[in-house]
C-alpha positions as CSV (number, residue, x, y, z in Angstrom):
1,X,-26.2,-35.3,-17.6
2,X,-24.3,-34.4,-21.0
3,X,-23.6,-30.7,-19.8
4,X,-22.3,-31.7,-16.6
5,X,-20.0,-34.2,-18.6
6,X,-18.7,-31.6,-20.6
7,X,-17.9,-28.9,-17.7
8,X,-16.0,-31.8,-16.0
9,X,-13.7,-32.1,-19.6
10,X,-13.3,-28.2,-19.9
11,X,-11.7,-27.9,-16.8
12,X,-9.5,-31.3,-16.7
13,X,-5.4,-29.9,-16.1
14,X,-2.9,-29.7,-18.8
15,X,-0.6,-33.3,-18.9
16,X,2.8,-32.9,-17.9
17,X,4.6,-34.1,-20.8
18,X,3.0,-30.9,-22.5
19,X,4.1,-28.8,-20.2
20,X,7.8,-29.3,-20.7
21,X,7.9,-29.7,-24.1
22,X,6.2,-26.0,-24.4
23,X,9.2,-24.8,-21.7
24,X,12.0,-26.7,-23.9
25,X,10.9,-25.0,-27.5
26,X,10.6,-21.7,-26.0
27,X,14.2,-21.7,-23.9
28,X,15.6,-22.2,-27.8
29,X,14.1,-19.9,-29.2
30,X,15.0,-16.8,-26.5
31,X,18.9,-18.5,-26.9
32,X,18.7,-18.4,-30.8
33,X,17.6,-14.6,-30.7
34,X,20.1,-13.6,-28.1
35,X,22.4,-15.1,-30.5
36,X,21.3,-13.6,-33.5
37,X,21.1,-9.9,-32.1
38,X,24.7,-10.3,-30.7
39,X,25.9,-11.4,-34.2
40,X,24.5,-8.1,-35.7
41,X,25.9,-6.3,-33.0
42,X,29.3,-7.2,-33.7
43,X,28.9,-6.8,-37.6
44,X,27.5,-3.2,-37.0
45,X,30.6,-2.3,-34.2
46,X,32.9,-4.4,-35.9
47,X,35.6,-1.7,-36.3
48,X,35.2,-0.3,-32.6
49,X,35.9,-4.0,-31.4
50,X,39.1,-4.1,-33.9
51,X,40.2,-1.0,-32.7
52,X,40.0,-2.2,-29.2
53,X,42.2,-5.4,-29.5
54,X,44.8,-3.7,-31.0
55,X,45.5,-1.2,-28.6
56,X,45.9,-4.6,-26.1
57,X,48.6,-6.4,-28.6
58,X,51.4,-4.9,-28.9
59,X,52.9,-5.5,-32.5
60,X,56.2,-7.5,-33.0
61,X,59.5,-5.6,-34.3
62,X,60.7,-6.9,-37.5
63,X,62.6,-10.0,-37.6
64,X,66.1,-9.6,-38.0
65,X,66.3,-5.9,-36.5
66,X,68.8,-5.6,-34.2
67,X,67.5,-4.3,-30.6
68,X,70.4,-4.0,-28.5
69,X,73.6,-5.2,-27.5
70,X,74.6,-7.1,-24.5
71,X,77.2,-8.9,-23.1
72,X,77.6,-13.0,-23.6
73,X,77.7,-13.5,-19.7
74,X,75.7,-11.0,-18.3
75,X,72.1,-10.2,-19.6
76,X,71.9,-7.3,-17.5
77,X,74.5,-5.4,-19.3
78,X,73.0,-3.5,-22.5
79,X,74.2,-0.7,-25.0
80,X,72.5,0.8,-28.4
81,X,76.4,0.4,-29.6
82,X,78.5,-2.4,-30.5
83,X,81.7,-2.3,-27.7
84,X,83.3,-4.5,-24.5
85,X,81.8,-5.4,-21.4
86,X,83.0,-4.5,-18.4
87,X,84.9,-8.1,-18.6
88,X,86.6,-6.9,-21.7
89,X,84.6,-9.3,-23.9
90,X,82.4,-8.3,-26.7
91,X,79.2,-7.1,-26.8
92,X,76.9,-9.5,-28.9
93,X,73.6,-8.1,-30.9
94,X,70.0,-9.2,-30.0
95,X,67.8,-9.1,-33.0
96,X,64.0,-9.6,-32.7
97,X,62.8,-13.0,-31.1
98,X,66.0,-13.7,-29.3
99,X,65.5,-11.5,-26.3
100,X,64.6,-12.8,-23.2
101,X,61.6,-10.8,-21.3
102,X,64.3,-9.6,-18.1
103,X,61.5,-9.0,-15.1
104,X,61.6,-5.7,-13.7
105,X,63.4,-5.8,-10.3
106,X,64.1,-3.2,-7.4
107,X,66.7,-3.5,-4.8
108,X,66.4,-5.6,-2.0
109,X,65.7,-3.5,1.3
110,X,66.7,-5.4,4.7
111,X,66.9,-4.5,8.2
112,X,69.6,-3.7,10.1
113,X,69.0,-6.7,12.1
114,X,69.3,-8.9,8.8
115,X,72.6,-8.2,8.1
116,X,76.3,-7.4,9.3
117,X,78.0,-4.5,7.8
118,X,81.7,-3.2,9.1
119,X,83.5,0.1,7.9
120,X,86.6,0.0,5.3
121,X,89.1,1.4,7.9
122,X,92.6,3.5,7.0
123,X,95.4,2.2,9.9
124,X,98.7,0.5,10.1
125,X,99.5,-2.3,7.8
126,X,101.0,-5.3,9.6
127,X,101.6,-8.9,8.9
128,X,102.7,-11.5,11.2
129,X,103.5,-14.7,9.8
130,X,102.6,-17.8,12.0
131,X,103.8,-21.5,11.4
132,X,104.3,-25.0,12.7
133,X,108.1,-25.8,13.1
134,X,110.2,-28.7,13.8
135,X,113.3,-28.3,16.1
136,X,116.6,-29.9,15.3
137,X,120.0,-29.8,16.8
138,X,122.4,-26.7,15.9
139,X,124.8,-28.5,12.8
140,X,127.7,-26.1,13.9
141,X,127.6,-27.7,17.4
142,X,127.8,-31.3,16.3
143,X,131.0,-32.4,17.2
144,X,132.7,-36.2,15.8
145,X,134.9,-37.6,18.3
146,X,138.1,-39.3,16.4
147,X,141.7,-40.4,17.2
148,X,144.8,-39.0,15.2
149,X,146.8,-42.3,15.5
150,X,145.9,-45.6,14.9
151,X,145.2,-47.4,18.5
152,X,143.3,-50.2,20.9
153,X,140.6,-49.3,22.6
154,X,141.4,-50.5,26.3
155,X,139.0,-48.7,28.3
156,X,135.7,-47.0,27.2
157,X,134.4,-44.1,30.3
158,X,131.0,-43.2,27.2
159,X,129.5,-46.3,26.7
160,X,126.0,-45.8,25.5
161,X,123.8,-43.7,22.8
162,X,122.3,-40.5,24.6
163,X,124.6,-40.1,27.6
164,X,125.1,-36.4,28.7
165,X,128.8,-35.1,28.6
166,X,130.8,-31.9,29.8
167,X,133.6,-30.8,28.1
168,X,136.9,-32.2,30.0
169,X,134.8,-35.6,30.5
170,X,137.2,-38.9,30.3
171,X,136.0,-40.8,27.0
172,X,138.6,-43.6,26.2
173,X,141.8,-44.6,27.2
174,X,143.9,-45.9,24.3
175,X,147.3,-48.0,23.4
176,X,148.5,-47.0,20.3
177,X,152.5,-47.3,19.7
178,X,153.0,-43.9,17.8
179,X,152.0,-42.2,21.4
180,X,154.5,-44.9,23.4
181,X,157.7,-43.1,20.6
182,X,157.0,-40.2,21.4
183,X,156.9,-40.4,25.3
184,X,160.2,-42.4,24.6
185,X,161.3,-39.5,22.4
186,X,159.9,-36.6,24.9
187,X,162.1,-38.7,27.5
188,X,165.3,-38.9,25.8
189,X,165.3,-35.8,24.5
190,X,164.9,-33.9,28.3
191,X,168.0,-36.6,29.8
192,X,170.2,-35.1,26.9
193,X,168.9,-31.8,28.0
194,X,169.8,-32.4,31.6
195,X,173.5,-33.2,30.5
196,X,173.9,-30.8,27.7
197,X,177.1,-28.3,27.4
198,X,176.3,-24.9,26.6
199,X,177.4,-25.9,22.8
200,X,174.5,-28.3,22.5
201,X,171.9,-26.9,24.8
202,X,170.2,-24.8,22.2
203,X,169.7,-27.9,19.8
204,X,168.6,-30.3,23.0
205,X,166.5,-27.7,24.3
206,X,164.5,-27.7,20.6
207,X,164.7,-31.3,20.5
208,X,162.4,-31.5,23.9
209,X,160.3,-29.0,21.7
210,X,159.7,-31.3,19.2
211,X,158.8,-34.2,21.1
212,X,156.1,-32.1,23.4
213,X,154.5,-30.3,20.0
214,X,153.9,-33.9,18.5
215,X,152.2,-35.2,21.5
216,X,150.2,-31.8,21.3
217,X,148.9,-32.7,17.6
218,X,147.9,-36.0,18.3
219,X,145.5,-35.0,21.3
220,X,147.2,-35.3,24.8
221,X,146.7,-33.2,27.1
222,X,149.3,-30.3,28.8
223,X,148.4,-32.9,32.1
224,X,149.6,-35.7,30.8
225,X,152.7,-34.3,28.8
226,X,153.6,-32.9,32.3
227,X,153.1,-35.9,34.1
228,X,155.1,-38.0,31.4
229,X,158.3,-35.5,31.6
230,X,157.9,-35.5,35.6
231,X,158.0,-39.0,36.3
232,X,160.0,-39.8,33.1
233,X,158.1,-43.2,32.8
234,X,156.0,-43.8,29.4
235,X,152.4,-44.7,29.5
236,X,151.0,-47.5,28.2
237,X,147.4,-45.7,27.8
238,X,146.5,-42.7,27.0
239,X,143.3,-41.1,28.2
240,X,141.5,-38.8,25.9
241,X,138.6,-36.1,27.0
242,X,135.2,-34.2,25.3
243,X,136.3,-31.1,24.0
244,X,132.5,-30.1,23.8
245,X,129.3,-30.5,26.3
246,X,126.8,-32.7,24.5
247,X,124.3,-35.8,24.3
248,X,126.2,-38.5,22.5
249,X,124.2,-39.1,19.1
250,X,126.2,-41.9,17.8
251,X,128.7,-44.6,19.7
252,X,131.0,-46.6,17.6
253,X,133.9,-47.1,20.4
254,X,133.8,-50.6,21.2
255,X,136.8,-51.8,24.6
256,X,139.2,-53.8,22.8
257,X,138.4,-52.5,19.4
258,X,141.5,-51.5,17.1
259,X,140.8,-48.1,15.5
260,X,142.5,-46.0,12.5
261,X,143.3,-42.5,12.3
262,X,140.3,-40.5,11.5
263,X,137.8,-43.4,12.2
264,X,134.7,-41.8,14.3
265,X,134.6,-42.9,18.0
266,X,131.6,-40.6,19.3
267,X,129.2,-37.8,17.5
268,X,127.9,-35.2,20.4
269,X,125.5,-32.6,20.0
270,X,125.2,-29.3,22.4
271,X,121.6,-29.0,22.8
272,X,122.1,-25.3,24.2
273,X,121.0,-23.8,21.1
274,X,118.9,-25.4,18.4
275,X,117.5,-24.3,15.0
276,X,114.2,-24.4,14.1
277,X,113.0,-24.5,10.2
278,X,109.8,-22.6,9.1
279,X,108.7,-22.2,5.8
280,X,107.2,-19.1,4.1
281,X,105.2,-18.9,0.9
282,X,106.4,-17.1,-2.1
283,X,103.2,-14.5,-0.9
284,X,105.2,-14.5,2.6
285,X,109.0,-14.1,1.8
286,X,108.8,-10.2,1.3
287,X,107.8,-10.3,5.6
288,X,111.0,-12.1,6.4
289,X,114.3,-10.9,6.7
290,X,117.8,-11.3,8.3
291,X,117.8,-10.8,12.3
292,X,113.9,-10.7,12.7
293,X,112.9,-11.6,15.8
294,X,110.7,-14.4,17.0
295,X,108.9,-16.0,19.6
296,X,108.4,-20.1,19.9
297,X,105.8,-22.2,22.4
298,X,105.1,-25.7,22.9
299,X,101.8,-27.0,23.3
300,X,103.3,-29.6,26.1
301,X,104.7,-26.4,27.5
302,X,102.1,-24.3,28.4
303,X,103.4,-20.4,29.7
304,X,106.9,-20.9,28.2
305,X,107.9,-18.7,25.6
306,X,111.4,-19.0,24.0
307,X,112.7,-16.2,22.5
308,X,115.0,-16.5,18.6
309,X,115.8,-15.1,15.8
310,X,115.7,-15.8,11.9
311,X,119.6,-16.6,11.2
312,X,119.0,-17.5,7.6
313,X,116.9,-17.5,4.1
314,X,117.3,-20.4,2.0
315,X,117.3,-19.1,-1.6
316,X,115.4,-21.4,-3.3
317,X,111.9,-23.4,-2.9
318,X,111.2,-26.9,-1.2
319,X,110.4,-29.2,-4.3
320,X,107.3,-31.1,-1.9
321,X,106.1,-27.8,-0.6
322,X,106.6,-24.7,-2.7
323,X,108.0,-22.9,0.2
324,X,110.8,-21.1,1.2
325,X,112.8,-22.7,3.7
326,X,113.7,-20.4,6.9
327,X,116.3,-21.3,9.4
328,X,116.3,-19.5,13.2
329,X,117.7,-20.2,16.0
330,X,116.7,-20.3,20.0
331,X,118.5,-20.4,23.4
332,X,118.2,-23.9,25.3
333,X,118.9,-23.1,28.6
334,X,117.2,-25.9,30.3
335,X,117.0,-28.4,27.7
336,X,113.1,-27.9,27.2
337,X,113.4,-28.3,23.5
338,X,114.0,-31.5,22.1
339,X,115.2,-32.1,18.4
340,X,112.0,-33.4,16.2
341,X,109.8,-31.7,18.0
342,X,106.6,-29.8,17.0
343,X,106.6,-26.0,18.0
344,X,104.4,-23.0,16.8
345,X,106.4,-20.0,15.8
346,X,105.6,-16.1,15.4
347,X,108.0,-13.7,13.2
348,X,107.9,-10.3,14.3
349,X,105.0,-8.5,12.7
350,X,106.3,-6.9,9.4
351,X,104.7,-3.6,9.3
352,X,104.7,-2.1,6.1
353,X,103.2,1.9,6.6
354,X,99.4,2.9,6.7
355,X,96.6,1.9,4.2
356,X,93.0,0.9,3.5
357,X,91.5,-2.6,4.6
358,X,88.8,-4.6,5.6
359,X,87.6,-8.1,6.7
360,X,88.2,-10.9,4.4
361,X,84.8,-12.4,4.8
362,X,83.5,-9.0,3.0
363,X,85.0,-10.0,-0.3
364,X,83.7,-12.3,-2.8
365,X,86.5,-13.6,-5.1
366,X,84.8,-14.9,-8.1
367,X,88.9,-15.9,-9.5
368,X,88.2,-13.5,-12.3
369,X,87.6,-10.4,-10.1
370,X,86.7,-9.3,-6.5
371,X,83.0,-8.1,-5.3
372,X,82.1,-6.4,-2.1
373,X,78.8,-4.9,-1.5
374,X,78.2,-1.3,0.0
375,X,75.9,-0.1,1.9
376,X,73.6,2.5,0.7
377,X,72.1,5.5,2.6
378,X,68.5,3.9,1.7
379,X,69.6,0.6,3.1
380,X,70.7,-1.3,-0.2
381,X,73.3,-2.7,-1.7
382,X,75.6,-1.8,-4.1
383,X,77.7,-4.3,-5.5
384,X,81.5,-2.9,-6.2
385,X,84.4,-4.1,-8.0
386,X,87.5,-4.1,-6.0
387,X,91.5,-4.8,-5.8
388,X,93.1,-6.0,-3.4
389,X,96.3,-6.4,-1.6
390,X,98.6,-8.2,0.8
391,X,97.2,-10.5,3.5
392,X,97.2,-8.4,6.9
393,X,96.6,-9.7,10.3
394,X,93.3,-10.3,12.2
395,X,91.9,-11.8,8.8
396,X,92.1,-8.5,6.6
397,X,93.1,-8.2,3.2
398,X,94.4,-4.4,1.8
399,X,92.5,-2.6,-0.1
400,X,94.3,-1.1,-3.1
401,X,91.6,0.6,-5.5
402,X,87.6,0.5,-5.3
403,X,86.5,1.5,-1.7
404,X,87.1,4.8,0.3
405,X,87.9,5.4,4.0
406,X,84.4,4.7,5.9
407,X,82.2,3.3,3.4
408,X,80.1,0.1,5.0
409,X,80.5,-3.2,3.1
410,X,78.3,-6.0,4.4
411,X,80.5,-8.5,6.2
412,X,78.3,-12.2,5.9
413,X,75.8,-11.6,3.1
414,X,73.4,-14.2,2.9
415,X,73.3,-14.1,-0.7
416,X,77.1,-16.0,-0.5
417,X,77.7,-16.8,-4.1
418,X,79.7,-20.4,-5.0
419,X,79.7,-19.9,-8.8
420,X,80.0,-17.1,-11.7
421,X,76.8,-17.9,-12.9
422,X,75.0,-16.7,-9.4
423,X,77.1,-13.8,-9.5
424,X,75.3,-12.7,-12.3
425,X,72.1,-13.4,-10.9
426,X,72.4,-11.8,-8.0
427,X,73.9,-9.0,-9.8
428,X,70.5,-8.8,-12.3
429,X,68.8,-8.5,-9.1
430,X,70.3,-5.4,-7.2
431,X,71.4,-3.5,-11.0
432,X,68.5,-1.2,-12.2
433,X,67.7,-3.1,-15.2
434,X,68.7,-1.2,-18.3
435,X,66.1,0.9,-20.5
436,X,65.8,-1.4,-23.2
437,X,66.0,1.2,-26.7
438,X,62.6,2.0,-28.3
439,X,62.6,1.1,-32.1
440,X,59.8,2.4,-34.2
441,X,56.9,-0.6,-35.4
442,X,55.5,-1.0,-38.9
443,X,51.7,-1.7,-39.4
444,X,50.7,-4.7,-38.1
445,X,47.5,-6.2,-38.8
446,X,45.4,-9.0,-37.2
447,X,44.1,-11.8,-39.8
448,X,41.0,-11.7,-40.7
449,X,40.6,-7.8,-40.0
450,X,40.0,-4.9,-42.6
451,X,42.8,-2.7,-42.6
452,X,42.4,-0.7,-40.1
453,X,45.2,1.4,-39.2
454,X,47.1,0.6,-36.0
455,X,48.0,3.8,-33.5
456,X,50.7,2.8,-31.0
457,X,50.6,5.3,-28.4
458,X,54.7,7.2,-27.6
């Protein structure tokens, strides 16, 4: 019974709680002597690892050492030499720790497809300027309607505001006693005509003169002053005509209404020719010119074209709108055109020899300069500092200096810039970014480390 006790003990399993404590002592062990072979490992290769992590950090220049020099408003320009910029400003110094890491770039490549280029083009030069107009009436075909004699008005044959007259129209029949003298006069003077001797018939002959030249001056007619030494009777009224065709613009005649010399009865206008006023800006005036030829429409007048002429410069500016004033002048034929109204004029295109020019939407105007960009044989852009000219027609500007005959500039970029300071970004993106000087480093040494010399590869 005792030995088959014992064999039962000897062969009892190991408790649990032994088990992992054996497992936990043993994992710290194995950890301390990876450890503690790593540590002599690094203090046997310690100049190998030194070596090795200063090949990867690149030592700092000295502070204070001028690198390069660049411009103020445009990182991507950079010279080993104090100077200007291509603005004319000067070039400012960047010592070590102020430059700014520029990322390496390379020039955008698009398809065809993903832009819009057009060719600079050599052709005519022509510029046709186009405004809106007013028309008003013709002022040397405004006539005023007035009496040389003081008089009643007795009968009015004009009596309202706009009424269409011809010339030889009746407008007023008039009492005034200076005209009743000189019938009387006219009278008497062709009875002592009629009985004159040969003595006296030179001196009644110029009396009857006389009488008939006054009448003349104060505005009757050859008709009536015939009439008056036929019948030798004296008129009461007097009728006085139009001596113009016209609208009446203003009516003052009142029937029964006493008048003084010189007081205005009627003011017509002939409508048969009216001026029209343009105006061209100070940019414009070199296109107009005496006699030019032009062509005016209507929008309520759709297929009518009216043919003019410019008749005069004005040679100063309009205060309200800084533009010269041009006066022309068109045939009225039918009375189509009506004063105050609006009208679209064309001067003959002012063609001013052959040049270079291209679209307008091609050029960026920054208000300091103007950028296009050109079309590379690789399919990139170049961007290109340009001057330009007059204004042409079809939307063109002239080129003056920058481009050549057939180079391609891209017409809509989608890169349109609003502002200087995308300018220059854009710029920084598409210009090969300049080599930046290599300046030779001093020793540099990592803290902590023996000194080890540092080899900086060329």
């Amino acid at each position: 019974m005792t030995d088959s006790g014992n064999a039962n003990r000897a062969v009892s399993p190991v408790a649990p709680e032994t088990r992992c404590w054996a497992w936990r002592w043993g994992a710290r062990l194995l950890i301390g002597g990876l450890f503690l072979g790593a540590l002599l490992v690094g203090v046997r290769y310690e100049d190998a690892v030194v070596r090795a992590i200063q090949d990867l950090i690149p030592p700092p220049p000295p502070q204070g050492q001028v690198l390069y020099w660049t411009s103020p408003h445009d990182p991507s320009v950079r010279s080993d030499r104090p100077g200007k910029d291509p603005m004319g400003m000067d070039l400012v110094p960047v010592s070590a720790g102020q430059e700014r890491r520029v990322p390496v770039t390379i020039a955008p490549q698009l398809e065809e497809q993903d832009y819009t280029s057009v060719p600079v083009t050599e052709g005519p030069l022509a510029r046709t300027i186009q405004t809106i107009s007013t028309v008003t009436y013709a002022e040397p075909l405004i006539h005023d309607i007035t009496l040389k004699v003081d008089a009643w008005l007795e009968k009015l044959a004009v009596d309202y505001q706009g009424q269409p007259v011809k010339k030889g129209d009746l407008l007023v029949e008039v009492y005034a006693p200076q005209l009743v003298a000189s019938q009387q006069e006219l009278i008497s003077s062709l009875e002592s005509l009629s009985r004159a001797v040969p003595s006296t018939r030179a001196d009644a002959e110029e009396n009857v003169q006389l009488a008939r030249q006054r009448l003349r001056y104060w505005d009757v007619s050859p008709d009536q002053i015939e009439a008056i030494e036929r019948t030798r009777q004296v008129r009461k009224r007097i009728a006085f005509r139009s001596p113009t065709t016209g609208i009446v613009l203003t009516r003052r005649a009142v029937e029964g209404k006493y008048v003084a010399a010189g007081e205005m009865l009627y003011r017509l206008a002939d409508l048969s020719r009216v001026w029209v006023y343009a105006y061209a800006y100070p940019d414009q005036i070199h296109c107009v010119y005496l006699g030019q030829k032009a062509s005016l429409t209507v929008p309520d007048l759709p297929g009518r074209t009216f043919a003019g002429k410019v008749v005069y410069i004005y040679p100063y500016l309009e205060p309200t709108t800084r533009a010269v004033k041009v006066r022309l002048e068109f045939t009225n034929p039918d009375l189509l055109l009506k004063p105050d109204m609006f009208t679209n004029v064309a001067l003959e295109p002012h063609r001013m020899g052959n040049g270079l020019s291209l679209p307008r939407q091609a050029v960026l105007d920054t208000g300091m300069r103007e950028l296009v960009y050109v079309v590379t044989s690789t399919r990139t852009f170049q961007p290109r500092e340009i001057r330009t000219g007059m204004e042409l027609d079809g939307n063109r500007l002239e080129v003056l200096t920058g481009l050549r005959a057939g180079e391609r500039v891209v017409l809509t970029p989608a890169f349109l810039l609003d502002s200087e300071s995308r300018l220059r970004l854009i710029n920084s993106k598409f210009l090969p970014v300049p080599p930046v000087m290599k300046m030779s480093a001093p020793e540099q040494k990592l803290p902590g480390m023996k000194g080890h010399r540092h080899h900086h590869p060329d």
